[in-house]
N, C-alpha and C positions, 0 to 999 in steps of 0.2 A: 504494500500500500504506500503511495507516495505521501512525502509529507508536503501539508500544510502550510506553507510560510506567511504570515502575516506583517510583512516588512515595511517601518514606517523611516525612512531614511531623515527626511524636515520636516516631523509631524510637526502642526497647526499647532497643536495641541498635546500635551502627557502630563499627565496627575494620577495623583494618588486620591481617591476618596473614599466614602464608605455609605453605604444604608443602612437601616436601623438606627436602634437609641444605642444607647452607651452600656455595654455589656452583654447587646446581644447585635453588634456591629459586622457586615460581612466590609471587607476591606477591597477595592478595587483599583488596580492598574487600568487607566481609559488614556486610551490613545486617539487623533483621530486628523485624518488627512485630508483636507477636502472632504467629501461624504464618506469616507470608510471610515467608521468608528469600530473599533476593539474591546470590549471589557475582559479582565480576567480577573480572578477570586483571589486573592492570595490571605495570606495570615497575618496577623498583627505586627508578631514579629520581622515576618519577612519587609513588610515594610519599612519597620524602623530600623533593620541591618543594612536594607536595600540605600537610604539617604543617611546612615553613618558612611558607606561604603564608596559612595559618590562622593561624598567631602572626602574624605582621607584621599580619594585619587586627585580631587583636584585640589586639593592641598602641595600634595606630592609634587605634582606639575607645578604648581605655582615658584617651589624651588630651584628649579632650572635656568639656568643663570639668563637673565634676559627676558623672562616668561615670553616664550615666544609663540606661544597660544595666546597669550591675551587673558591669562584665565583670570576670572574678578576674586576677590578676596572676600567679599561681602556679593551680598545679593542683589544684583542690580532690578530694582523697585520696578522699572516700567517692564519686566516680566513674571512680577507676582499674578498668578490666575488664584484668585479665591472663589470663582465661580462652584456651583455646586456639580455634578455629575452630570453629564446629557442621559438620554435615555438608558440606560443597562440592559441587556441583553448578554448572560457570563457566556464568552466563550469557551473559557474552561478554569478549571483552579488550578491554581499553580504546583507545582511540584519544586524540580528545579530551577535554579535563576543561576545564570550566569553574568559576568559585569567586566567588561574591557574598556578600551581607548582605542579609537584610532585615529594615529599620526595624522595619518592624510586628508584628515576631514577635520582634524581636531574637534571629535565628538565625544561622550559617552556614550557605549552600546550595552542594554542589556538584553539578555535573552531567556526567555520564561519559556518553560515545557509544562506540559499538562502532568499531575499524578497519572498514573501509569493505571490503577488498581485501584479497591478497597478487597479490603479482607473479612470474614467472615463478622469480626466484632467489628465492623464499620472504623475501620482503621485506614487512613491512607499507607500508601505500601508501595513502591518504586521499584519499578523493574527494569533495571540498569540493561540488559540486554536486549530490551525489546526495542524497536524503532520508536522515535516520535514520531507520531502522528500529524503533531500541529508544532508549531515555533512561533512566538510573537518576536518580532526583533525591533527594538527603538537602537533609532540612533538622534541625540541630540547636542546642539550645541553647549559647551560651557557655559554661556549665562544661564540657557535653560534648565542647565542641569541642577545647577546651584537655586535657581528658584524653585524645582522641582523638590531636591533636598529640604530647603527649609519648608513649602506648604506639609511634607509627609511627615517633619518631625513634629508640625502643630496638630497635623490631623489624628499622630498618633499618640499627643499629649492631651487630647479633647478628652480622652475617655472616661472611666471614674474615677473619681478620687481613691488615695491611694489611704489607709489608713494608717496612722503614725506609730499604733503601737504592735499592731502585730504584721504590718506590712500587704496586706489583703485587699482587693477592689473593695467598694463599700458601695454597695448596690441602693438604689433608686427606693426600695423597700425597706430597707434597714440595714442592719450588719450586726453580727454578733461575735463579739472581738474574742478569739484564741489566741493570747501569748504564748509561743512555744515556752517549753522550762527551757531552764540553763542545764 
């Protein structure tokens, strides 16, 4: 079965956003090109490894004697999108993510595969030998990528509060505080 490529080289467009309330949030990578829009499902975490990982590379860049990317230090303001999600339609949940550079375009690229599986206890389950099916591939420029980073670390700070003494979300219902012992 051939794969899938869903390849946005100067999306319009890429954010991070989510539906739902706060605790019961699905998280979305939306890309979208002219009229191709893309959603895909990924996990909390993945998003907030996903725009650590963008900074740290154009951090890194930024050290190269001369910055000869250009690459901004800070988030240049006229590409903040705080818009909310166009329409959603998941095309798949994430699995893998992959996260590169390249020279010749001076972009980030990252690359999102589908979970492969679930397993009998509704567990995701990755099946390294099997082909992908689908591949989402962003490629975008340095500013964008730096305001892409910052909207995904607010949208991933949005959530619930965190509680100070036993360290645990504190839901919209209440919370009933477990201090672990020493």
């Amino acid at each position: 079965m051939p794969t899938t490529v869903h390849e946005f080289a100067w999306p319009d467009r890429v954010v991070i956003g989510t539906v739902g309330v706060p605790g019961q949030r699905t998280f979305y990578l939306q890309v979208r090109a002219g009229k191709q829009l893309v959603s895909i499902a990924l996990e909390k975490q993945q998003s907030a490894q996903l725009a650590e990982k963008i900074d740290e590379i154009l951090d890194q860049l930024i050290t190269i004697e001369g910055n000869p990317f250009s690459v901004p230090t800070g988030t240049p303001i006229e590409l903040v999108d705080n818009d909310q999600l166009e329409t959603v339609e998941e095309q798949f949940r994430t699995g893998v993510m992959s996260l590169g550079w390249d020279p010749t375009t001076a972009q980030i690229v990252i690359e999102a595969y589908p979970l492969a599986d679930v397993d009998a206890e509704d567990e995701a389950v990755l099946d390294e030998d099997a082909d992908a099916s689908e591949v989402l591939r962003v490629s975008m420029p340095v500013g964008t990528a730096r305001a892409f980073a910052k909207r995904t670390r607010e949208i991933v700070g949005a959530g619930r509060p965190i509680c100070v003494l036993c360290g645990q979300p504190i839901d919209a219902d209440g919370h009933t505080c477990t201090i672990p012992e020493a």
